[in-house]
C-alpha positions as CSV (number, residue, x, y, z in Angstrom):
1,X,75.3,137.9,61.8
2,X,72.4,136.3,63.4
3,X,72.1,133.0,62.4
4,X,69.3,131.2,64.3
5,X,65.7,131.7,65.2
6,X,64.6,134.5,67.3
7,X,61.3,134.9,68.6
8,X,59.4,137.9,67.8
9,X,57.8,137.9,70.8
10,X,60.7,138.9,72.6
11,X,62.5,140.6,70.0
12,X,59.8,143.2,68.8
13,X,56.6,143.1,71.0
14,X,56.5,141.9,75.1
15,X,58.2,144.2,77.9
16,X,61.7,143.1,79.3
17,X,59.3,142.8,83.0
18,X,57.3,139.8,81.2
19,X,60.5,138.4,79.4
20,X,62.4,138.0,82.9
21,X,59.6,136.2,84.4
22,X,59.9,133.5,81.9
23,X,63.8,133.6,81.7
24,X,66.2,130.8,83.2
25,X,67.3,133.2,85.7
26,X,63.7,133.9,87.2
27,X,62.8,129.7,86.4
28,X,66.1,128.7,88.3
29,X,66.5,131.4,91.5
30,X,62.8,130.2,91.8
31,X,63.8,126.5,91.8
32,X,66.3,127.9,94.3
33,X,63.8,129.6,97.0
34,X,61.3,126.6,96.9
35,X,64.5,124.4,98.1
36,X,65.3,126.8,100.3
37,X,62.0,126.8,101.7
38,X,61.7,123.6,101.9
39,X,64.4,122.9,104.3
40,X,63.7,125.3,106.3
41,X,60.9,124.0,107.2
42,X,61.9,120.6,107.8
43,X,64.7,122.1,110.2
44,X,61.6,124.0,111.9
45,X,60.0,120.4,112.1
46,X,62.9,118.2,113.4
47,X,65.0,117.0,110.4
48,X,68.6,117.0,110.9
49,X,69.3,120.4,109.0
50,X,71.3,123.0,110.7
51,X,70.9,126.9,110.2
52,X,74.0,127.3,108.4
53,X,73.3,125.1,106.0
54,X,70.1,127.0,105.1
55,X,72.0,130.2,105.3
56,X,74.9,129.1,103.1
57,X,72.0,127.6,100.3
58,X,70.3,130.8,100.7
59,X,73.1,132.7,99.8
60,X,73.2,131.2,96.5
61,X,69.8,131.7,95.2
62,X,70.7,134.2,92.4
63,X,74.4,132.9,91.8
64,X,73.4,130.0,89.1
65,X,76.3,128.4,87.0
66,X,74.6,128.0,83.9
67,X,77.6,126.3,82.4
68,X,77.9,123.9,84.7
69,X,74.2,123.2,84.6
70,X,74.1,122.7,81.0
71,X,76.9,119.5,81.8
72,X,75.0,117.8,84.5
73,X,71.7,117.8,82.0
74,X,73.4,116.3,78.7
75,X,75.0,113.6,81.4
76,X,72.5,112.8,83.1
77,X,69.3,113.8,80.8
78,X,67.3,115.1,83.6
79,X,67.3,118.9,84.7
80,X,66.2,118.8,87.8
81,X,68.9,116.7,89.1
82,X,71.5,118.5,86.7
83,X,70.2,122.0,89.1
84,X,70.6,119.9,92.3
85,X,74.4,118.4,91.2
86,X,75.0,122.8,90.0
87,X,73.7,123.8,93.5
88,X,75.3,121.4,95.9
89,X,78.8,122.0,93.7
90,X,78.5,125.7,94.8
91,X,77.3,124.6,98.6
92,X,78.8,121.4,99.3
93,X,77.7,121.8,103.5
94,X,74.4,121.7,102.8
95,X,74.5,119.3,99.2
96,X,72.9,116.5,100.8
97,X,70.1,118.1,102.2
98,X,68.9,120.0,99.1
99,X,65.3,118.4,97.6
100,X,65.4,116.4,100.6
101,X,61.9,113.9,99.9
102,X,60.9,115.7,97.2
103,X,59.9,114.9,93.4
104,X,60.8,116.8,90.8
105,X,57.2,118.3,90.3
106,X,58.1,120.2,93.4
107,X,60.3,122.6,92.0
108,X,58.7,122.5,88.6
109,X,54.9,122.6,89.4
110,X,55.4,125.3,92.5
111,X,57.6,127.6,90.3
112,X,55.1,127.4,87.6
113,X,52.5,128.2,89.8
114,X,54.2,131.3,91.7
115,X,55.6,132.7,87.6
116,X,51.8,132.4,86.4
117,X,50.3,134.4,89.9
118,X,53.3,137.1,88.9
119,X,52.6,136.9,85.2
120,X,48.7,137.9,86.0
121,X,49.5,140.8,88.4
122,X,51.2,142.3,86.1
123,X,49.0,141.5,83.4
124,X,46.0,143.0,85.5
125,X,48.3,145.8,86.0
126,X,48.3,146.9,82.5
127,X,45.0,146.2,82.1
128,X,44.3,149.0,84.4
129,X,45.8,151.2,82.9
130,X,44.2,150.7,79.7
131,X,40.8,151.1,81.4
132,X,42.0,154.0,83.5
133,X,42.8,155.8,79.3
134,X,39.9,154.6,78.3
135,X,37.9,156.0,80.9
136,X,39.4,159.4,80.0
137,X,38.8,159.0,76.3
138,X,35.0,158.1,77.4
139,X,34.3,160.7,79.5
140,X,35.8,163.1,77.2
141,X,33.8,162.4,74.7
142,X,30.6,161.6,76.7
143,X,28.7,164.1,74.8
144,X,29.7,163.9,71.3
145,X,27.2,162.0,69.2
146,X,27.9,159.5,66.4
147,X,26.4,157.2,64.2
148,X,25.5,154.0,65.4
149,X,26.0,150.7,63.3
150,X,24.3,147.6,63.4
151,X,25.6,145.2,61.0
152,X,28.2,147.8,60.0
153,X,24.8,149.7,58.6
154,X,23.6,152.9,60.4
155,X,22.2,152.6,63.0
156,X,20.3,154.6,65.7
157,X,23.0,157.4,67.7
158,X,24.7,157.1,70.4
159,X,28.2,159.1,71.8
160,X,31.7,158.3,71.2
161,X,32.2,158.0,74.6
162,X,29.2,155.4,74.8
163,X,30.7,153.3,72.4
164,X,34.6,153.5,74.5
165,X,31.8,152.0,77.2
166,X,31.3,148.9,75.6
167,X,35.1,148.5,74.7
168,X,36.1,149.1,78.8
169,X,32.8,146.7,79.9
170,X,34.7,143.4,77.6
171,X,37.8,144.8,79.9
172,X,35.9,145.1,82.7
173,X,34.7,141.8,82.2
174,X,38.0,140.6,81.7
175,X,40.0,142.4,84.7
176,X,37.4,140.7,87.1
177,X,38.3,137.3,85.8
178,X,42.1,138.0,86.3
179,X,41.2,139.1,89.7
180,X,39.7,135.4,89.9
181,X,42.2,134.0,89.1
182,X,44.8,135.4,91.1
183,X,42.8,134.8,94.2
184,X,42.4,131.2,93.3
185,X,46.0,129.8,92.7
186,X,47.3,127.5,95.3
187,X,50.4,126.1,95.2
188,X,51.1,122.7,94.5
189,X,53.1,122.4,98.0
190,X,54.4,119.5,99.5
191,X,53.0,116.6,97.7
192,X,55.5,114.1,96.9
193,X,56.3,111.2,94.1
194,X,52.1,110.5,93.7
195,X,50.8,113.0,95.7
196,X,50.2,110.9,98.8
197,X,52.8,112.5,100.3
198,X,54.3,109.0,101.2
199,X,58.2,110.4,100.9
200,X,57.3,112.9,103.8
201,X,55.4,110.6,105.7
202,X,58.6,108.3,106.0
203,X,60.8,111.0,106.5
204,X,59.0,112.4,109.4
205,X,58.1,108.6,111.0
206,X,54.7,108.6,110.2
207,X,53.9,111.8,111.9
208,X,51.2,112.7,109.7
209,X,50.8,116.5,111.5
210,X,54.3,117.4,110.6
211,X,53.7,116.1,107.2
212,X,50.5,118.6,107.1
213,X,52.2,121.4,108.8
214,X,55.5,121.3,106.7
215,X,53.0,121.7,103.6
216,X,51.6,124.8,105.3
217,X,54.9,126.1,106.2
218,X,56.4,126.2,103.0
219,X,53.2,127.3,101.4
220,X,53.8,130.1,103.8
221,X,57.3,131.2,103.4
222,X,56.7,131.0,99.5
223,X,54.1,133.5,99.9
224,X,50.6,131.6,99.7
225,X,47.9,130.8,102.1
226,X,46.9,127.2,101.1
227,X,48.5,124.7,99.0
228,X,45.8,122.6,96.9
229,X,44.2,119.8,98.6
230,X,45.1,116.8,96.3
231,X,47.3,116.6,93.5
232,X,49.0,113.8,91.4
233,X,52.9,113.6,91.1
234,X,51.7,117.5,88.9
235,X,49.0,119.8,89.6
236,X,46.0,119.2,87.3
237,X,46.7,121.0,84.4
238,X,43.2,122.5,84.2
239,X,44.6,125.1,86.2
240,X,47.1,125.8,83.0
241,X,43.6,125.8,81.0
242,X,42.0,128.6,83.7
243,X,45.2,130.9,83.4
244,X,45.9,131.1,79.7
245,X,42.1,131.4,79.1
246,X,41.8,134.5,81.2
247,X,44.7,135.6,78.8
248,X,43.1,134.9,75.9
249,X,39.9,136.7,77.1
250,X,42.0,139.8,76.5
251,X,42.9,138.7,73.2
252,X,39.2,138.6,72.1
253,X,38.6,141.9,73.5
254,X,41.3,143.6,72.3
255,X,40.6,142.2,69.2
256,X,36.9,143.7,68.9
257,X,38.2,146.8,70.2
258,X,40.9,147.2,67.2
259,X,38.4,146.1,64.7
260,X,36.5,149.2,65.7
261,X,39.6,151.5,65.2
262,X,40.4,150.3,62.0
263,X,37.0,150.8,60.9
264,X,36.9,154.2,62.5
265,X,40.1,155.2,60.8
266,X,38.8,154.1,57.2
267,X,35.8,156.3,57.9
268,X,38.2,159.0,59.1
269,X,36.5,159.7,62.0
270,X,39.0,158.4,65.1
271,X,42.8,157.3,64.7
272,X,45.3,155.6,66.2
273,X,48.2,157.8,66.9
274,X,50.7,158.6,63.9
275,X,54.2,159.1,64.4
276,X,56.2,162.3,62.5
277,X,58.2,160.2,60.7
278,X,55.9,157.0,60.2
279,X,55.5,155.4,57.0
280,X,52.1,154.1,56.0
281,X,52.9,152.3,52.9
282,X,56.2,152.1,50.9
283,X,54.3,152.8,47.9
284,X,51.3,155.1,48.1
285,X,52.8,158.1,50.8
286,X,49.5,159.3,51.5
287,X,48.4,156.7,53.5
288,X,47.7,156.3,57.5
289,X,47.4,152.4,58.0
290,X,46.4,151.9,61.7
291,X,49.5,148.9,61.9
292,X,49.3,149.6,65.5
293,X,45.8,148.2,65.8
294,X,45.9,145.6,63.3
295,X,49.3,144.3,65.4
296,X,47.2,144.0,68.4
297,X,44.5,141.6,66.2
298,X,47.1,140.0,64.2
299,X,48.5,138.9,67.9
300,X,45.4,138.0,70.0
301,X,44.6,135.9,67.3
302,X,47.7,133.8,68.2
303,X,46.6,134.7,72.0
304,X,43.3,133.0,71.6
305,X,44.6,130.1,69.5
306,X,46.9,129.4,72.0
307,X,44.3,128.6,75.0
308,X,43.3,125.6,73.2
309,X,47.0,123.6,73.8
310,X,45.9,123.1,77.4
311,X,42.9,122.5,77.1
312,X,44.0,119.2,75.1
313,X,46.5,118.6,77.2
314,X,44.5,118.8,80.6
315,X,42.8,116.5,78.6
316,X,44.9,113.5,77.6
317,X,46.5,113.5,80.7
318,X,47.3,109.7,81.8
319,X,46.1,109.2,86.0
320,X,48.6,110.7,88.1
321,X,50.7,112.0,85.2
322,X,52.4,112.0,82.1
323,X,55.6,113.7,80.3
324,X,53.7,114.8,77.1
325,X,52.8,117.7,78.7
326,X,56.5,119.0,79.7
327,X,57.6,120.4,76.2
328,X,54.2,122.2,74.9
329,X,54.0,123.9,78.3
330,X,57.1,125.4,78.1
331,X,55.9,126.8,75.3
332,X,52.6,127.6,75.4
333,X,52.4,129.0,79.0
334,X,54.9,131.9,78.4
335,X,53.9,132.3,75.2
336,X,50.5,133.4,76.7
337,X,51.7,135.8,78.9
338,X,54.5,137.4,76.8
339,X,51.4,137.9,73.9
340,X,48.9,139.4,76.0
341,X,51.6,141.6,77.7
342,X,52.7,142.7,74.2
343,X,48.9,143.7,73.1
344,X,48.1,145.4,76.4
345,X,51.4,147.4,76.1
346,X,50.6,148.2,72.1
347,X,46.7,148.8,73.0
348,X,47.8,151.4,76.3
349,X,49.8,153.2,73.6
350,X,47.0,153.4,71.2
351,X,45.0,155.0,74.1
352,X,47.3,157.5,75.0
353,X,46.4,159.6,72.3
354,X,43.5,158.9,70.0
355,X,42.4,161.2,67.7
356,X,39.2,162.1,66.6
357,X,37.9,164.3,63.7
358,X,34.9,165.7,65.0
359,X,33.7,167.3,62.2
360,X,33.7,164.3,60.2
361,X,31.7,162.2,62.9
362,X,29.0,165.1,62.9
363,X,28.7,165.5,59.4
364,X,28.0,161.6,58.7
365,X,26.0,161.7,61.6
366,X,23.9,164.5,59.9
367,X,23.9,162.5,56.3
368,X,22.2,159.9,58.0
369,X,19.8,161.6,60.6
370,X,17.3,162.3,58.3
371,X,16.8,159.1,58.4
372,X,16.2,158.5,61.6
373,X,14.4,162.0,62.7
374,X,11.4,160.4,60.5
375,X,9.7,159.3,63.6
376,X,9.9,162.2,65.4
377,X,8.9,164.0,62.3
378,X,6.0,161.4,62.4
379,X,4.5,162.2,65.8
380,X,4.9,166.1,65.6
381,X,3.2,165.8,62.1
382,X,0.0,163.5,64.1
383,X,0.2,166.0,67.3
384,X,-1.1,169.0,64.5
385,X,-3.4,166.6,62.9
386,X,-2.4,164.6,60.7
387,X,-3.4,160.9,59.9
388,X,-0.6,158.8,60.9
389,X,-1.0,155.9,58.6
390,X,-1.1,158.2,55.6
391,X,1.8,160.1,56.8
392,X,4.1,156.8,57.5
393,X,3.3,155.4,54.0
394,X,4.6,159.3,52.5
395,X,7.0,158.9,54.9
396,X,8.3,155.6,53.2
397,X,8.0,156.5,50.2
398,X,9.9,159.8,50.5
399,X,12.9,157.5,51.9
400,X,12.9,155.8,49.1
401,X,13.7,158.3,46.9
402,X,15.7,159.9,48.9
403,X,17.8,156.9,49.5
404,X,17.7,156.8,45.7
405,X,19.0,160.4,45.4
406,X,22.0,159.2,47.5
407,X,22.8,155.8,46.7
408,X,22.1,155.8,42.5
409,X,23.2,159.6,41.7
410,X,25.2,160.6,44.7
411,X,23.6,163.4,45.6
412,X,22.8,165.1,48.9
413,X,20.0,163.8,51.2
414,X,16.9,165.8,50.0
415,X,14.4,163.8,52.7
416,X,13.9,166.7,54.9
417,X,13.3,168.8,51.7
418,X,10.7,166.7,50.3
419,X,8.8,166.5,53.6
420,X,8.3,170.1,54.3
421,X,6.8,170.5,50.8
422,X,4.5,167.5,51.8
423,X,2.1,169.8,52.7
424,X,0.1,166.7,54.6
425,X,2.9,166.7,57.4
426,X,1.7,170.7,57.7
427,X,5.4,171.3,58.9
428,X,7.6,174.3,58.9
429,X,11.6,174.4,57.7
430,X,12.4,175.7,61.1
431,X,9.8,173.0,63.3
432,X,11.9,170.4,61.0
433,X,15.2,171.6,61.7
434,X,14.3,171.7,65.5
435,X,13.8,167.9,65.1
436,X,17.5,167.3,63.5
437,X,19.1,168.5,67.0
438,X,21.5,165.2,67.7
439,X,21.0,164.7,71.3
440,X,17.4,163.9,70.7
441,X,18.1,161.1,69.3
442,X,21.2,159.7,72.0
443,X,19.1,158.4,74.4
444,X,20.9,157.8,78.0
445,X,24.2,158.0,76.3
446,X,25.7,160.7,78.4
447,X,24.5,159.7,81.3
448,X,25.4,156.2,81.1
449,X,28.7,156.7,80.5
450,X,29.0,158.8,83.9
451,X,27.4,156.1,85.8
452,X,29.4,153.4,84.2
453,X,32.7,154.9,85.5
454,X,31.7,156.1,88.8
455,X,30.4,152.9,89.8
456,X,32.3,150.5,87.5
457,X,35.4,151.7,86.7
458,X,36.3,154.9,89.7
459,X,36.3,152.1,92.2
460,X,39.2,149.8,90.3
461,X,41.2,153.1,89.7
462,X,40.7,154.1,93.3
463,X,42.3,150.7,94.3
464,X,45.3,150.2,92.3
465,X,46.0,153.8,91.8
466,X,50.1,153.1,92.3
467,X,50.0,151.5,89.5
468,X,48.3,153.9,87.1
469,X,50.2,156.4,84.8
470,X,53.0,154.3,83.3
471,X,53.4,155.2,79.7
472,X,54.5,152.6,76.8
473,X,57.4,153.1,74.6
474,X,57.2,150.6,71.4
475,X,59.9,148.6,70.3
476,X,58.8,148.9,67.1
């Protein structure tokens, strides 16, 4: 029996990848290397710290007694200190030189730092993928016109693969600003109790370039170029606010983007896969529901929701720190990353394998082009003579009762009929029909869409090929 809470993002919806970067195991090993790290760099730089001691701590980076752990922090109510006692229990030759002039931000700010660069390359990752299915979708259907909407109202044509365009250009959009991102995250490094790096300072006798280069080193052998050039006893938590916005970025895209499939699917013209044995509804067994789709909204919802907790808390933060940010970002920071993993993994699955009803997309396309051939029924009527204010005034009024025809007695579209027995447009069946070809009326569409993935998207794919082609399998 399961009696407690579980969360559903980990139950149901983000990828065991995303879940292990925000588990104790991945927090704690972390902790582990950052020590490590640390005093090896202070051996490097003169401290009294012997290789075996390094060695012997290093050994123990994945080997965490969780148990024991869980004692130190109900004694002594602090868990970095409750990690320290765990660690030098399990290396007692090196216990006294583990955290050696550091604060506890140290391990906690620099582990937060190096989770949130790992969280967005593999969030960037997926979103690859997603535009590398999209971009076969798009050119796919390149070609095939639609009807457009404005206001959800027809609307002048373009292609289906036009409209996948302006889904992949809000990921576009968004992939560039993870890209930022990652390239902008320093860590915290060596910065001490304020960040004046007075503990380091003492400890190295007031050499202020060994203070400046141990910073660099561990910077270094954690994997970064630079650490950030001030800090309080925390990193400013704007940098939280930078992170989970670029998260949430995808939320609001994904969230168009499934708007559009769920209106697509009502008007039976694209759908989100269907499994054999899928239920759509427990009562009416006829029904498709796109759940897939409306999960991704129903989650970036929560995803964008989210990016406003640290905004508030960058901004009620107290000078060089305080501790009311500790609990909601333990929270809200891997709760950012474990929703926008779980709507890029549902969305890539969507994307495998849409289908569309072309038929149905041609023939409302078709209901409604009368509509819009009128001005090119206009200026072939004027080019054999006619008066073009006269003819845009019969023209007006024929729409109206066409439009009548449709929307009052549900019949057929009879514009086209009514204008070529106008004999004042002076205009065949056969010159009008010529006019109802769809690609007239698609402007650039086509070619559009090959330009925006040659030089937009191609050049993405090109570079993070390895990681294309991994395929999504739902929990549920």
């Amino acid at each position: 029996m399961i009696n407690k809470y579980q969360n559903p993002l980990a139950e149901r919806y983000s990828s065991e990848e995303m879940q292990y970067l925000f588990s104790p195991q991945k927090k704690f090993s972390t902790w582990r290397k950052i020590w490590v790290a640390l005093a090896e760099a202070e051996m490097e730089l003169g401290i009294n710290i012997n290789k075996e001691q390094v060695e012997a701590l290093r050994e123990k980076i994945e080997d965490i007694d969780f148990d024991l752990a869980k004692k130190y922090e109900k004694k002594l109510r602090h868990d970095v200190m409750a990690h320290i006692h765990t660690y030098g229990d399990q290396v007692p030759e090196a216990k006294g030189i583990i955290h050696l002039g550091a604060t506890s931000a140290f391990v906690g700010d620099n582990t937060d730092i190096i989770k949130m660069k790992e969280g967005l390359i593999i969030t960037r990752n997926k979103l690859v993928n997603l535009l590398s299915k999209l971009s076969k979708f798009a050119d796919e259907y390149k070609s095939l016109p639609t009807l457009g909407f404005t206001h959800f109202q027809p609307a002048q044509p373009l292609t289906v693969g036009k409209r996948a365009t302006l889904w992949m250009h809000d990921l576009l959009i968004d992939f560039y600003e993870i890209e930022h991102v990652i390239k902008s995250l320093k860590l915290r490094g060596v910065k001490g109790t304020t960040g004046t790096q007075a503990s380091f300072l003492e400890l190295f006798n007031g050499d202020h370039e060994k203070v400046k280069s141990l910073d660099k080193k561990v910077c270094s052998k954690l994997g970064f170029d630079q650490s950030l050039p001030v800090s309080g006893q925390t990193y400013s938590r704007k940098i939280d606010t930078l992170v989970v916005n670029a998260l949430s970025n995808i939320g609001q895209s994904l969230h168009k983007i499934t708007n559009d499939l769920r209106l697509l699917q009502n008007l039976k013209e694209v759908e989100e896969p269907f499994a054999k044995n899928q239920i759509g509804s427990s009562a009416m067994a006829y029904k498709r529901n796109p759940m897939r789709s409306e999960r991704i909204a129903s989650l970036s919802r929560h995803l964008i929701a989210l990016s406003l907790n640290p905004q508030m808390t960058q901004a009620t933060q107290w000078f060089e720190r305080s501790l009311d940010d500790s609990a909601n970002r333990r929270i809200t920071i891997a709760e950012g990353f474990l929703t926008a993993d779980a709507i890029l993994d549902i969305a890539n699955n969507v994307t495998s394998n849409l289908v569309v009803y072309e038929k149905v997309i041609t023939a409302r396309l078709m209901s409604e082009l009368p509509f819009m051939a009128t001005e090119n029924i206009l200026m072939e009527a004027v080019n054999k003579g006619g008066d073009r204010q006269e003819l845009h005034e019969r023209i007006r009024l024929h729409s109206m009762e066409a439009g009548k025809q449709v929307k009052v007695h549900g019949l057929e579209n009879d514009l086209l009929e009514r204008i070529s027995k106008d004999e004042a447009f002076n205009l065949s069946d056969k010159e009008i029909n010529e006019l109802l070809d769809p690609s007239l009326y698609i402007g650039r569409s086509v070619q559009q869409v090959k330009e925006f993935l040659s030089e937009e998207i191609t050049p993405i794919l090109e570079k993070y090929k390895d990681y294309i082609g991994t395929e999504v399998k739902l929990k549920v």
